[in-house]
N, C-alpha and C positions, 0 to 999 in steps of 0.2 A: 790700322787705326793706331793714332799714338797716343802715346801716356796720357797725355793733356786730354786726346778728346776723354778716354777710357774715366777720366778722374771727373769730367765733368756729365756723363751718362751717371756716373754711379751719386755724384751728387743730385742730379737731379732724380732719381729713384728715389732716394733718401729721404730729399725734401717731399716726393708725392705722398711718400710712404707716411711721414709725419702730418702733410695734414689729411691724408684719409685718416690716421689716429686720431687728430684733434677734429677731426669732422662727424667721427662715429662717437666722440668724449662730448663734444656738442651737442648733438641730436638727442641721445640719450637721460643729456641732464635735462634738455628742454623738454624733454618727455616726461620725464618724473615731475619737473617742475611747473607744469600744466595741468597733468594728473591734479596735485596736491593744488594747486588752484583751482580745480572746479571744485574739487571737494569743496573746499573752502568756501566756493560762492556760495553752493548749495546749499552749504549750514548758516551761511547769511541771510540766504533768500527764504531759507524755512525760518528763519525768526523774521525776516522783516517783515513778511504775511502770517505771520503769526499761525503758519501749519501747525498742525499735530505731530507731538515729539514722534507716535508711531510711527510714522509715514516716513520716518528717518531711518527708526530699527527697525522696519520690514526687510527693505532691502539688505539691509547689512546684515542682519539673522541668516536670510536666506544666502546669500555670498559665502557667511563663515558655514552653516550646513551644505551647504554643494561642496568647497574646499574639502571638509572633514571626509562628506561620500569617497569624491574625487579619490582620497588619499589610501581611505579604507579599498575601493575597489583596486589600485595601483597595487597596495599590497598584494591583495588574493591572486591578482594578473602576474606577479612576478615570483610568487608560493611555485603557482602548478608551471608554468615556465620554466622554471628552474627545475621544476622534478621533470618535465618532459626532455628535459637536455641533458639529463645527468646519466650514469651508470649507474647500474645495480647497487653498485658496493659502497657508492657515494648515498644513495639512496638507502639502504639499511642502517648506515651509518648515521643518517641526520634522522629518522624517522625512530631508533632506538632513544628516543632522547622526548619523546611524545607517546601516547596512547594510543592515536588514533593510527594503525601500522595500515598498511595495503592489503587489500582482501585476501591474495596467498598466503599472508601470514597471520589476520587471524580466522580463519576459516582453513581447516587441511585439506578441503577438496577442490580449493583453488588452485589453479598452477602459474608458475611463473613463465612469460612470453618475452625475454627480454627477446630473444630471438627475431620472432617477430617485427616489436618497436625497429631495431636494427633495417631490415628490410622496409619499413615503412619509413625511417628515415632517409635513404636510401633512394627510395621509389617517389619520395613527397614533394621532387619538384615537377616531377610530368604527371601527376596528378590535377594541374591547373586547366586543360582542356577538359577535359571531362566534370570540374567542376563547374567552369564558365558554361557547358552547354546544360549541367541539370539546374544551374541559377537561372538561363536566359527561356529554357522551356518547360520549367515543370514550377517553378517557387516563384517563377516572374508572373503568370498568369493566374496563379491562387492569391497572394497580395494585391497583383490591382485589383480584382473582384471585391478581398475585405477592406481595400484601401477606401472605395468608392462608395462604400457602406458609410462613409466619414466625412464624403464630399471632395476626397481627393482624387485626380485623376492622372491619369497619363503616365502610372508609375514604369519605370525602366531601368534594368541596368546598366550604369555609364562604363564602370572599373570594377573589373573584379581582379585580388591579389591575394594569394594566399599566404604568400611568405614562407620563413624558413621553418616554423616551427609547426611538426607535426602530432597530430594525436598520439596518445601515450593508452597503451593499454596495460593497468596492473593487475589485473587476474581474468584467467581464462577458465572455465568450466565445462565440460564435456561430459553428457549423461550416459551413462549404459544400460539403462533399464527401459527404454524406450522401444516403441516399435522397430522390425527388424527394415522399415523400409525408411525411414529419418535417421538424422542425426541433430542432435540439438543443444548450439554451444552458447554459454551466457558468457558477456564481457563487460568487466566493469571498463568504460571510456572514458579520457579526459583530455579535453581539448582549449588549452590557453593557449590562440597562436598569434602570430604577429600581423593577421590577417587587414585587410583592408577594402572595403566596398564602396563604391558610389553611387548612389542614383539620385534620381529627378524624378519629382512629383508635384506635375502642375507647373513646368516652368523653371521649378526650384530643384537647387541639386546642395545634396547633404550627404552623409554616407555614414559606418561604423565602422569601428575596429577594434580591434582586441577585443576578439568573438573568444565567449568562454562559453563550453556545453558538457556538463558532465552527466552521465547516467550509468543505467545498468543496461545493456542492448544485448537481445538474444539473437542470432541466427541460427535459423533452420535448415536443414540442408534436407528437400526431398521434392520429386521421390527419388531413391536411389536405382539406377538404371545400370545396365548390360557395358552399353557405350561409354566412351569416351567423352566428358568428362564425370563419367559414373557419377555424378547429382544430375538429375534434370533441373533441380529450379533454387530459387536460395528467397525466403521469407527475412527480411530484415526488417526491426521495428524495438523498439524501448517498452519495458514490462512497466514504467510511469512515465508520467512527463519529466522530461533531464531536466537541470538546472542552468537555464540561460539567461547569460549578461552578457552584456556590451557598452562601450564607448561611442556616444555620435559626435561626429564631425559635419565642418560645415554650416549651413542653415538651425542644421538638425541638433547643434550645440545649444542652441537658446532654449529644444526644451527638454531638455536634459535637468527638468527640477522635478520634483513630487508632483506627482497627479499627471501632467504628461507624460511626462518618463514611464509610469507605470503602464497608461494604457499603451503606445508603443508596444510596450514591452510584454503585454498582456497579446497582442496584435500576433507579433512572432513566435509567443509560447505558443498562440494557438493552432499558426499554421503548422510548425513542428508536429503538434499531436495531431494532427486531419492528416497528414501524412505518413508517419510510421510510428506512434504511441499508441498500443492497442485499443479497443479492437481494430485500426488501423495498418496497414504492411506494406512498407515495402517490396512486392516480389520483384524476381529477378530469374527471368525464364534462360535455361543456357540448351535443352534439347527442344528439338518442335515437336516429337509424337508426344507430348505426356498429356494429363488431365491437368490443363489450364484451370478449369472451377475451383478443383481442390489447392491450387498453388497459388491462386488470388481471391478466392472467396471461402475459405475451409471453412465446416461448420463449429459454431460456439461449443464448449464443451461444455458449459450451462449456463443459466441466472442464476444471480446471488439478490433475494428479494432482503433491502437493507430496513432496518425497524429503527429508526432514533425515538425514542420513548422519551427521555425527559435527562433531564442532568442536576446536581446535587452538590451545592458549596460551592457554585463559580467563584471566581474573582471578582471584584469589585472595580470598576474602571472608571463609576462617574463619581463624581465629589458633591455629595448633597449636604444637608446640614448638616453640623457638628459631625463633618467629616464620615457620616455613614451612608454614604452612595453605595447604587448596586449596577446593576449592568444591562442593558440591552442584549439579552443572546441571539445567536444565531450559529448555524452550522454548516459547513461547506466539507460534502463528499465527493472523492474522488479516487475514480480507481480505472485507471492508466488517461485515457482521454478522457473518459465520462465525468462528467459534472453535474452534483444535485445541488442543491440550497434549500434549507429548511425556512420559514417563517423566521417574525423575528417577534421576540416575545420582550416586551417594555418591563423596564420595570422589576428585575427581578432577577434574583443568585440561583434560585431553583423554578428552571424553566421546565414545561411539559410542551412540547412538539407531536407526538404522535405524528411524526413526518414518516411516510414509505417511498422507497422508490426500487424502483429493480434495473439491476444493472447485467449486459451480457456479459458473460468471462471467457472467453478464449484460453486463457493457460491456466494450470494449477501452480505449477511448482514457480517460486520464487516473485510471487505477486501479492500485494496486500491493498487492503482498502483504507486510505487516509481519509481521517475524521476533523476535521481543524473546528476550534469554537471561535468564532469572533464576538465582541461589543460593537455593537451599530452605533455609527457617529456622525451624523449628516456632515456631507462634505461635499464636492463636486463631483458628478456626475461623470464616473469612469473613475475616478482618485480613488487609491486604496489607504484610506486615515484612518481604516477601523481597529479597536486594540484587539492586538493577539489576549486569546484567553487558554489558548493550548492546545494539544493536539495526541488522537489514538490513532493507533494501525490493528488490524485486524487481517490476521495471515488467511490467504487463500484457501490454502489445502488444508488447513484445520479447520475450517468452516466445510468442505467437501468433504471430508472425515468424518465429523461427527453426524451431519447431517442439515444440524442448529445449533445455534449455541444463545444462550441469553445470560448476559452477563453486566455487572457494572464493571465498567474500564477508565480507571485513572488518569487523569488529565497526562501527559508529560510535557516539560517545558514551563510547569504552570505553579503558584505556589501550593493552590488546593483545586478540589473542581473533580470529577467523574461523572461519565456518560455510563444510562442503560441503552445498551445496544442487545438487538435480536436480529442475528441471522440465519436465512433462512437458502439449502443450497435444491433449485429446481433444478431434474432431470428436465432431457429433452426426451421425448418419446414419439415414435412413428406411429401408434397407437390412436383412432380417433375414439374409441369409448373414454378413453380417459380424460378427455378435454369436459366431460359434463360433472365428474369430480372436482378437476380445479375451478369452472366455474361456481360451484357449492360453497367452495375455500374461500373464495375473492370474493364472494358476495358474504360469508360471515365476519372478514377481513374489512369489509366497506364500513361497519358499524364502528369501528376505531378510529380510520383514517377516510380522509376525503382524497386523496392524493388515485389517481387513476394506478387500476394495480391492469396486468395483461394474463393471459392465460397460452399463449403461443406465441414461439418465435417464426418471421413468415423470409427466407435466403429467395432474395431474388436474382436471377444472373442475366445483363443486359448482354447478349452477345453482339447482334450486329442489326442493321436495318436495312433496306433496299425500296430502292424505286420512287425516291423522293423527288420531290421538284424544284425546279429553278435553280439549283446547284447551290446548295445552301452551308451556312455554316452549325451544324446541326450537333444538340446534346441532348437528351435522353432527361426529361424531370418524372420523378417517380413521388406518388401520395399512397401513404395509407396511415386514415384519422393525420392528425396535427405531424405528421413527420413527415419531411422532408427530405427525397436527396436530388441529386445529380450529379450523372456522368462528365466528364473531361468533354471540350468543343471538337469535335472532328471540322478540318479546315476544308473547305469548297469538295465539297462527295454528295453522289446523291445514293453510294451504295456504304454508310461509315460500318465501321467494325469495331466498338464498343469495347468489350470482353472484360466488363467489368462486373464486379458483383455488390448490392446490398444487404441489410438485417433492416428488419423492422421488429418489432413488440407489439403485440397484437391485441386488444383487451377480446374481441368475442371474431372468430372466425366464421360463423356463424350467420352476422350481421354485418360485419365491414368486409369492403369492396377494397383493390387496388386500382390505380386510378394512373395511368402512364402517357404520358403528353410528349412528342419529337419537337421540338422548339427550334427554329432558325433562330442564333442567338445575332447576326446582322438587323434583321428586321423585328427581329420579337416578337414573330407570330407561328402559330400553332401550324407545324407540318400534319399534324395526323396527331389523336387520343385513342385508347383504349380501356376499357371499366373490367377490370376481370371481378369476379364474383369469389369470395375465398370460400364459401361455401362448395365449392363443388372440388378444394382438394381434400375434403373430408372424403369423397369416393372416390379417389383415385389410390390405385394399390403404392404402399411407402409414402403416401400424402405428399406425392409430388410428382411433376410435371418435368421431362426434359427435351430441349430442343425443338419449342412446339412454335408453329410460324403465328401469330395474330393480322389480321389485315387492322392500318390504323382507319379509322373512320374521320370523316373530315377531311381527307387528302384528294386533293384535283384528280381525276382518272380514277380514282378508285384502286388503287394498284401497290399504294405502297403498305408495308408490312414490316413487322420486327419480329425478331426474333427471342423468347425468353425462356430461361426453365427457371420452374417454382419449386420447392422445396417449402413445406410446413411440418412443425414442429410444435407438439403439445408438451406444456411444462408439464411437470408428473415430481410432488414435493418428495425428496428423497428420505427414506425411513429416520426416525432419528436415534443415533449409536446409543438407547438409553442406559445412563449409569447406574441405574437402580433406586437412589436419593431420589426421587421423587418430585427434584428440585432443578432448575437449571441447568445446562451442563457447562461449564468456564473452560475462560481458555487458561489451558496448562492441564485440564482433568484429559483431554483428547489421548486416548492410548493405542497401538497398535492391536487392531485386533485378528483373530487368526485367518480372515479370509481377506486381510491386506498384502498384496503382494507387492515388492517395488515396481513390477511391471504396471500396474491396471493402474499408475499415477499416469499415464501418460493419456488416460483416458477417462472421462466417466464413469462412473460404479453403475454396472447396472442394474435392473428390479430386483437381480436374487442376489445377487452379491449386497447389497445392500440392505438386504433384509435377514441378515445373517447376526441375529444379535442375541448373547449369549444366553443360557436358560439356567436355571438348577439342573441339577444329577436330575436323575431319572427316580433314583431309589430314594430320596430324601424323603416321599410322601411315607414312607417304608419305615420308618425310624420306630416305631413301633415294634416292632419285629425283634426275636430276641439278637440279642449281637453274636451269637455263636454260628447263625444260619444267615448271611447275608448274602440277597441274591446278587450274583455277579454281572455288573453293569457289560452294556457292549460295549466294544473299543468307539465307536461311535459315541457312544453317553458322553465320554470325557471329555471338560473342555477346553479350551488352550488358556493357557496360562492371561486370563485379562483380569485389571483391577474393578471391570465392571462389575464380574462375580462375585469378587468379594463386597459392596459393598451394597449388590442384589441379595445376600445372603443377610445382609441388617438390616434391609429395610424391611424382608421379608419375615424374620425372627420374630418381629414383635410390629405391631402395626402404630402404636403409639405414641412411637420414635425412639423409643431406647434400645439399642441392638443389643443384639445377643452373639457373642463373636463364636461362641460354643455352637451352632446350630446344627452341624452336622459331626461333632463330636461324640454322641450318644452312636455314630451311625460307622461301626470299624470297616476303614476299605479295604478294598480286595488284594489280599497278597503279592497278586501283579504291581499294581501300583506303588506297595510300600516298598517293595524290591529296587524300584529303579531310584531311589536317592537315598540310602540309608545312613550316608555320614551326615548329608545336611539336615535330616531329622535330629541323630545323636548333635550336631553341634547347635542347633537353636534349642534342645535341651537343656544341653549345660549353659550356656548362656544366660536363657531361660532364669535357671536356679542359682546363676551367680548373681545374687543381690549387693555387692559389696563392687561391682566391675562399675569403672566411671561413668562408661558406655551406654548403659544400661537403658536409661531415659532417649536412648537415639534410636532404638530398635523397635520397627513396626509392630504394632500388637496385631495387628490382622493375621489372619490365616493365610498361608500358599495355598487355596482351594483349587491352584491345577492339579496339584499332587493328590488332594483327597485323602490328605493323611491323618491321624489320627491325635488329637494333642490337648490337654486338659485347658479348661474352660478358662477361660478372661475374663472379670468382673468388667460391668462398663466404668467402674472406676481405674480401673489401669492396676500396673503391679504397685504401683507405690500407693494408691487408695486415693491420688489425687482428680483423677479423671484423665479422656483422652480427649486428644485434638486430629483431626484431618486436613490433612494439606497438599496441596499439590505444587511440587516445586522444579522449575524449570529452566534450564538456561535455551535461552531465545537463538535466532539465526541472527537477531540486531545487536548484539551484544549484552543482553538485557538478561536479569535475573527475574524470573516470575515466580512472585508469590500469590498462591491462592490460598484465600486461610475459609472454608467450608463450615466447620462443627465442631463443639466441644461438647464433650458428654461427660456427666460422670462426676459435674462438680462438689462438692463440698456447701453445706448450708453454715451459716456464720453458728457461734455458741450459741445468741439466743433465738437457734431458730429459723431468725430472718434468711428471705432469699438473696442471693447474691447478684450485684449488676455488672457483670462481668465484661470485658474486654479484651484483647490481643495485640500488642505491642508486640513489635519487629524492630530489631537492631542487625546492620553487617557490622558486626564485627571484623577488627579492634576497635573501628569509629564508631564513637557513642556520641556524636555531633547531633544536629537538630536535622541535618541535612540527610542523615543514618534511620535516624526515626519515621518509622509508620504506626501506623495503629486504624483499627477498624472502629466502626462506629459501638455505643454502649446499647447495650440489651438488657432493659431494666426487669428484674425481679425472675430471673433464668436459672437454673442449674445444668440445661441442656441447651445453649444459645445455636441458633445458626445465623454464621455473618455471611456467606459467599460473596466474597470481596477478597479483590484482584489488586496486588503492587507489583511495581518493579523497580530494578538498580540494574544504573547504570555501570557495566563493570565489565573491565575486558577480557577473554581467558585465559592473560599469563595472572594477572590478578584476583583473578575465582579463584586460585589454587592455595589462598594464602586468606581466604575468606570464609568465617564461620557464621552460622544465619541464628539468631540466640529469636526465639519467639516464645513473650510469656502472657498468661492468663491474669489478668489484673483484675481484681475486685474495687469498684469504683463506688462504695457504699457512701452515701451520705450528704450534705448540703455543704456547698460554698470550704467553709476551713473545716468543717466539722469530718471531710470525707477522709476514707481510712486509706485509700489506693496501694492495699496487701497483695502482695505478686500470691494468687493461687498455683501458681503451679511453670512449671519451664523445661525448654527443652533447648539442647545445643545441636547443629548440623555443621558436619564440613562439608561446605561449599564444593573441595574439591573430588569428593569422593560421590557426587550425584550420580544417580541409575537411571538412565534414558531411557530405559523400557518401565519404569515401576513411578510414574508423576505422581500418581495417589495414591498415598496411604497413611493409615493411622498411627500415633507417635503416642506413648505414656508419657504422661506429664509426670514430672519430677522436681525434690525441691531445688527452691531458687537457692545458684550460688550463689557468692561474693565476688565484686569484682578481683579481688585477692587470687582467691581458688583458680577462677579464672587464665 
C-alpha cells in the first residue's frame, strides 16, 4: 500500500470519526431540546384548558421524591458494598470513626470470620448453579401461587446473575451450653451484591437488582452422628425477618413509587419468612439413617401468650383545630414470621386495646418480640402511608425467666408514647389433666379480651401417601378451626412422599377435629379427606400418634391412604419467678436465680424447675427466741444469693408497704455462715460508718440476705434521713441502658406538714440535654410513691464506661408558677462499674449536688 493510499484511509477514518462526533453532538442536543419542548407545551396546554395547578405538582413532587429515594437507596447499596469488599483493617479503620461498630466488636462473644468471607469470596462464582436451581424450583413455585393471589400469572425466571459481590459475615457465635448432640451457630449476614434477576409475569418481563438482605441467621448443626460428615442435618432459618430491598428494572421500573413498591416489597418479605424466618427452616439433610421429624418438624419450646393493654402519651399525627390533633392507634406484633394487628382506636393519644394473641417460640436465646405503634391514615389499599408512632422489643428469654412480666415499656424512636404489655411464657406439657386447668385460665381470660385464646399446640407430620388415582399432581391441605396449610405439589406420583411437618394452636382439643384433604392440584379436585377427632389423642400414652396409616375416604377403589403422626401438646402457664413487691415484675428486675443453669436455656424449664422460687429461712418464724440459742438452720434452709429475697423480706416486714430492711436482724446466724465472708462484713461496716465518703449515697441499703448475716437496722428513710429508692439498672444485648425506677420510700413531708408530689428525674450524664432527660410520671400527695416505669439510652459500650446515671426525687408541689420543684433527694451511678448479677437494689438518697461539685 502506498503513502497516498495510507493518507487517504486515515483521512477517511477521520472524517467518519468526526461525524459520528457531530452525530452523537446532534442527537443529544435534539434530545434535550425536545425534552424541554414538551415540557413547555405541557405548561401551555395546562393553562390554555385552564387545569389545576396540582395536576402539574403531582407529577413533579413525585419525580423529585423517587430521585431523592433513588439517591438515598444508591448510597446504603454502596455503604455495605464497600464493607463487603474491603479488608479487615480497612474496615476497623473507617468504622472507628462511627458508633455503630460490627457485632465482634461490640459484643465480646462474637468472633471475627474474616477467614471465612475469604473462602466465600473465593467460592462465590460457582455458587451461581445452585442458586439458579433453588430460584427455578423452590422460590419460583411459592411466588406464582402469591403472584396469582394478585391476578398475576405465568410468573418465571428469565435471568439469573449473581455477580461479583459476595455476602459478608461480621460476627460469628457459637454456643457451649447446649445440648451434647447440637451445635448452634448465629451469624450476623449482610448481602449488597451486584446481583441481577429477570422474569416475566403475564407476558411482561422486569426484573431487580442490587438485592440488599441483611439479618441475624442461626444455623443448627444436628444431630451429631458416628459418621462422616459427623452432622446429620443442618436447620437454617433468621431469628426475625431480615431487612430487604431492591432495585426493579425493566416494566417493573414504573412501579417503583410509594404504595406499589411497598406491596412488591411486602410480596418478597413475605416469601423470605414462609421459607426460613422462624417458626419456619430451612433443613438440610446430609445422613439418611437420622430422625427426619426432629430435623424438619422439631417441637416449639413454647408460647408466648402477648397482652397489649393500652398505651399512654402517644404522638400526635393528625392536625385538628388550633393545631391539637391526636392519633388513630394501632399496633403491629411480630416475632420472627408471625404477625398480629391490634384494633384501631379513633381518636385518641391513650388508646386501650386489650388485644391478645399467642405466638409459638421455637428459640430462646437471641429472639425478641417487636411491638411497632402506627397512626391509621386511609390511603390505598396495600400502601403503607401510615405514621410511624414508635416502636418496643421485648427479649425472649427474659419473658422464659421470669415466667411473666407486666410492664409499661417506652416507645423508642418516638418523641413521647409507652406501651402496657403482659407477657405470659406457656409450657408445653405431655400431660392430659392439665389441659382442664388452662381451659379454667382461657375462659377467666375471655372476660378481657374477645380475641380467640388456645389451650394446646397440635405437630402434625405429613409423611407420605400411596395408591392415588389417575397419576396426579398431588399436595396435602391440612384444617384445623380457621388455619390453614399445605404441603409442596409432588409432580405426576400416585405414591408422593411428603415428609413435611405442621403446628397448629388449638382452642379446645376436646371439641375440634383435624380435617386432611389430598388435592390434585391439575384438576382441583379432592383425591381422598380424612376427619381425625383430637379427642382421642387425649388417650393415647405421650398424647401422640406415630406412623399411623389412615385410609382417605372418597378416593375411587377404596385403597388409597396417607400416612401421619400426631403429636399434642397441652400449654401448662409457667410459675411466675415472684419478686416479692407484690407488684409487676419489669424488665431489667429478671435475676439469675439458683436453679438457672446455662445448660436448661437450650430448653424449656420444666414443672419443678420452675417452681423453685425462693422462700424465707426456715428460722425467721423463730425470731422470738432468745438470740443466744439459735437453732441451726440446714445447709438446705439457705438460699442462693437472689434479689428476690431481699425484697421478699420488705414486703413481708410489714404488710402496709413500709419495709423494714432490719427483719431478720433481731435473728443472729449461725457461725458457719458468718465464717465464710468476714472481710466483706468488716468492709460494708466501715463503709457503713464512713459518713463523710462521696460514695456513700451509691451503696445499696438492702441487705446480702444470702449470707444471713448479722447487721444493724436501716431506717426506711435511708442513712442520710432522706428516703430510699429501688431501681433496677441494665445494660441490654441492643446497646441499650435500662432503667427501671420501682419505689421510693421514706420521703420527707414539706415544713407545713403537707404531703409531697413527688417525681424521678433521670440524667446520663455529662449531657444535661433535653435528649438526656427522663422522668416518670407525678404521684400526687405520696411519701412512699410507686412508679414502675421503664427508660432506656441509647449507648454503646466503649461509651458506658465514661457514663454516670444522676436519678433524683423531685417534689413537684404546687400550681402553674407557684410550684416549688425542690430536688428531695439524689443519687450518682457509674455507668461503668454495673453488676450483672445484682439489677435490683435499693440506693439512700442523698443531698443534691451542684453542678460545680460535680
Amino acid at each position: 500500500m502506498t503513502t497516498l493510499a495510507k493518507e487517504k484511509v486515515e483521512t477517511h477514518d477521520v472524517s467518519e470519526d468526526v461525524g459520528q462526533a457531530y452525530g452523537e453532538w446532534f442527537f443529544n442536543y435534539m434530545k434535550i431540546f425536545g425534552r424541554r419542548l414538551f415540557e413547555w407545551f405541557m405548561v401551555y396546554m395546562f393553562g390554555y384548558y385552564s387545569v389545576s395547578f396540582g395536576w402539574l405538582m403531582a407529577p413533579l413532587l413525585f419525580l423529585v421524591l423517587r430521585d431523592k429515594r433513588a439517591k438515598e437507596k444508591k448510597i446504603k447499596f454502596d455503604i455495605i458494598r464497600a464493607i463487603a469488599n474491603a479488608d479487615e483493617k480497612d474496615i476497623l479503620q473507617e468504622f472507628q470513626r462511627f458508633a455503630n461498630l460490627p457485632s465482634w466488636v461490640t459484643f465480646p462473644d462474637m468472633e471475627r470470620v474474616e477467614w471465612l468471607n475469604k473462602i466465600i469470596r473465593q467460592l462465590w462464582p460457582y455458587a451461581g448453579h445452585y442458586v439458579k436451581d433453588l430460584c427455578k424450583y423452590s422460590i419460583e413455585p411459592s411466588l406464582r401461587t402469591a403472584l396469582e393471589e394478585y391476578k398475576l400469572s405465568g410468573f418465571q425466571f428469565e435471568k439469573i446473575i449473581l455477580g461479583d459481590t459476595p455476602p459478608r459475615f461480621s460476627g460469628v457465635k457459637v454456643y457451649d451450653d447446649t445440648s451434647r448432640h447440637e451445635i448452634i451457630m448465629d451469624m450476623d449476614v449482610a448481602y449488597a451484591g451486584d446481583c441481577k434477576f429477570e422474569v416475566s409475569v403475564s407476558k411482561f418481563k422486569m426484573g431487580i437488582k442490587d438485592l440488599r438482605i441483611c439479618g441475624k441467621m442461626r444455623v443448627v448443626m444436628k444431630p451429631l452422628v458416628k459418621q462422616i460428615p459427623l452432622v446429620g442435618g443442618l436447620q437454617v432459618f433468621f431469628l426475625n425477618n431480615p431487612d430487604v430491598d431492591f432495585n426493579l428494572i425493566g416494566l417493573a421500573d414504573v412501579f417503583d413509587m410509594p404504595g406499589l413498591s411497598d406491596i412488591l416489597r411486602s410480596i418478597v418479605t413475605d416469601q423470605i419468612g414462609y421459607m426460613m424466618v422462624l417458626p419456619n427452616r430451612y433443613p438440610i439433610q446430609l445422613v439418611e439413617d437420622i430422625d427426619v421429624v426432629e430435623l424438619k418438624c422439631p417441637l416449639p419450646a413454647g408460647v408466648i401468650r402477648i397482652h397489649v393493654i393500652e398505651a399512654h402519651n402517644l404522638m400526635k399525627k393528625d392536625v385538628g383545630i388550633m393545631g391539637m390533633g391526636k392519633s388513630d392507634p394501632y399496633c403491629i406484633l411480630h416475632l420472627g414470621a408471625q404477625k398480629f394487628q391490634t384494633k384501631t382506636i379513633n381518636n385518641t393519644i391513650n388508646p386501650k386495646w386489650d388485644f391478645c394473641c399467642e405466638a409459638m417460640c421455637n428459640v430462646i436465646r437471641r429472639q425478641s418480640i417487636l411491638i411497632e405503634c402506627w397512626d391509621w391514615d386511609a390511603n390505598i389499599p396495600g400502601a403503607k402511608n401510615d405514621d410511624f408512632l414508635g416502636r418496643a422489643n421485648l427479649d425472649v428469654q427474659e419473658i422464659w425467666k421470669s415466667g411473666e412480666i407486666d410492664m409499661w415499656v417506652p416507645l423508642s424512636d418516638a418523641k413521647s408514647g409507652r406501651l402496657h404489655i403482659r407477657a405470659t411464657w406457656l409450657e408445653l406439657s405431655d400431660s392430659a389433666p392439665a389441659l382442664d386447668l388452662q381451659l379454667e385460665e382461657i375462659r377467666a381470660l375471655q372476660n378481657t379480651t374477645k380475641n380467640p385464646l388456645h389451650s394446646a399446640v397440635l405437630m402434625v407430620w405429613v409423611d407420605s401417601a400411596k395408591k392415588l388415582n389417575h397419576t396426579p399432581d398431588p399436595f396435602v391441605r391440612l384444617h384445623v378451626g380457621n388455619t390453614k396449610h399445605e404441603t409442596t405439589v409432588r409432580q405426576r406420583t400416585n405414591d408422593p412422599v411428603f415428609e413435611e411437618g405442621f403446628s397448629f394452636l388449638v382452642r379446645n382439643p376436646k371439641t375440634q377435629e383435624l380435617q386432611v384433604e389430598v388435592v390434585d392440584q391439575k384438576t382441583n379436585t379432592v383425591q381422598g379427606k380424612l376427619e381425625l377427632d383430637l379427642n382421642m389423642l387425649l388417650k393415647e400414652k405421650n398424647l401422640e400418634i406415630v406412623s399411623e396409616d389412615y385410609s382417605l375416604s372418597g378416593a375411587s377403589g377404596g385403597l388409597a391412604a396417607i400416612k401421619l403422626s400426631l403429636t399434642l401438646r397441652i400449654l401448662k402457664t409457667a410459675l411466675k419467678t415472684d419478686d416479692g413487691d407484690g407488684g409487676p415484675k419489669e424488665k431489667g428486675e429478671v435475676e439469675t436465680s439458683s436453679s438457672f443453669t446455662p445448660a436448661a436455656i437450650s430448653e424449656p424449664p420444666s414443672s419443678s424447675s420452675s417452681a423453685s422460687v425462693p422462700q424465707p429461712p426456715a428460722h425467721t418464724k423463730s425470731s422470738k427466741a432468745p438470740p443466744s440459742t439459735p437453732p441451726p438452720p440446714h445447709p438446705a434452709d439457705v438460699p442462693e444469693p437472689t434479689s428476690a429475697l431481699t425484697k421478699e423480706d420488705v414486703s413481708v416486714a410489714d404488710p402496709s408497704g413500709v419495709s423494714n430492711v432490719a427483719t431478720h436482724a433481731d435473728v443472729p446466724p449461725p457461725a458457719k455462715v458468718e465464717e465464710r465472708k468476714p472481710s466483706v462484713e468488716t468492709t460494708l461496716e466501715e463503709v457503713m460508718s464512713s459518713a463523710a465518703s462521696p460514695l456513700m449515697h451509691m451503696l445499696p441499703s438492702a441487705t446480702d440476705n444470702s449470707s444471713l448475716r448479722h447487721r444493724p437496722s436501716v431506717s426506711n428513710s435511708g442513712m442520710h434521713g432522706l428516703g430510699r429508692i429501688e431501681l433496677s439498672v441494665k445494660y441490654g444485648p441492643r446497646n441499650n441502658l435500662v432503667v427501671v425506677v420501682h419505689q421510693v420510700q421514706g420521703l420527707q413531708k414539706e415544713e407545713d406538714g403537707e404531703l409531697p408530689d413527688p417525681y424521678v428525674k433521670l440524667y446520663l450524664l455529662p449531657d444535661r440535654s433535653k435528649d438526656s432527660k427522663r422522668k416518670t410520671d407525678v404521684i400526687k400527695d405520696e411519701c412512699n410513691p410507686k412508679f414502675d416505669e421503664r427508660f432506656e439510652y441509647a449507648v454503646s459500650p466503649n461509651e458506658l464506661t465514661h457514663r454516670r446515671l444522676e436519678v433524683s426525687v423531685i417534689n413537684k408541689k404546687g400550681l402553674l408558677f407557684l410550684q416549688r420543684s425542690s430536688t428531695m433527694g439524689q443519687i450518682h451511678m457509674d455507668c461503668g462499674l454495673l453488676d450483672a448479677e445484682k439489677v435490683t437494689q435499693w440506693y439512700d438518697l442523698a443531698p443534691a449536688m451542684d453542678e460545680e461539685e460535680e
